[in-house]
Residue, then its C-alpha position, 0 to 999 in steps of 0.5 A: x450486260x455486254x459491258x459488264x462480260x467485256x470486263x470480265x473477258x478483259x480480266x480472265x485474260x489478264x489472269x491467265x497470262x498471270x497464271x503462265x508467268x507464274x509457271x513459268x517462273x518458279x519450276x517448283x509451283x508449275x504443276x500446283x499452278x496448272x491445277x489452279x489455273x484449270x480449277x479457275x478456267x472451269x470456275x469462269x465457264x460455270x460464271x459464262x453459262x450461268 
């Protein structure tokens, strides 16, 4: 199990950086990828407490 959330925490940090060079990017998308970004952080809360 502690190898499997220290994978998971590996990857949710990769995808966040993803998420800020994507709004950083393409000013049209940023507010479209802040929501989306939210949305998968909350997502990722709900897979932690679970």
């Amino acid at each position: 199990k502690a190898r499997k959330r220290l994978s998971q925490s590996q990857s949710v940090k990769v995808n966040h950086s993803l998420f800020i060079k994507a709004s950083l990017s393409d000013d049209n998308d940023a507010i479209s990828c802040v929501i989306n970004s939210h949305a998968y952080w909350i997502l990722v809360a709900q897979n932690m407490q679970s």
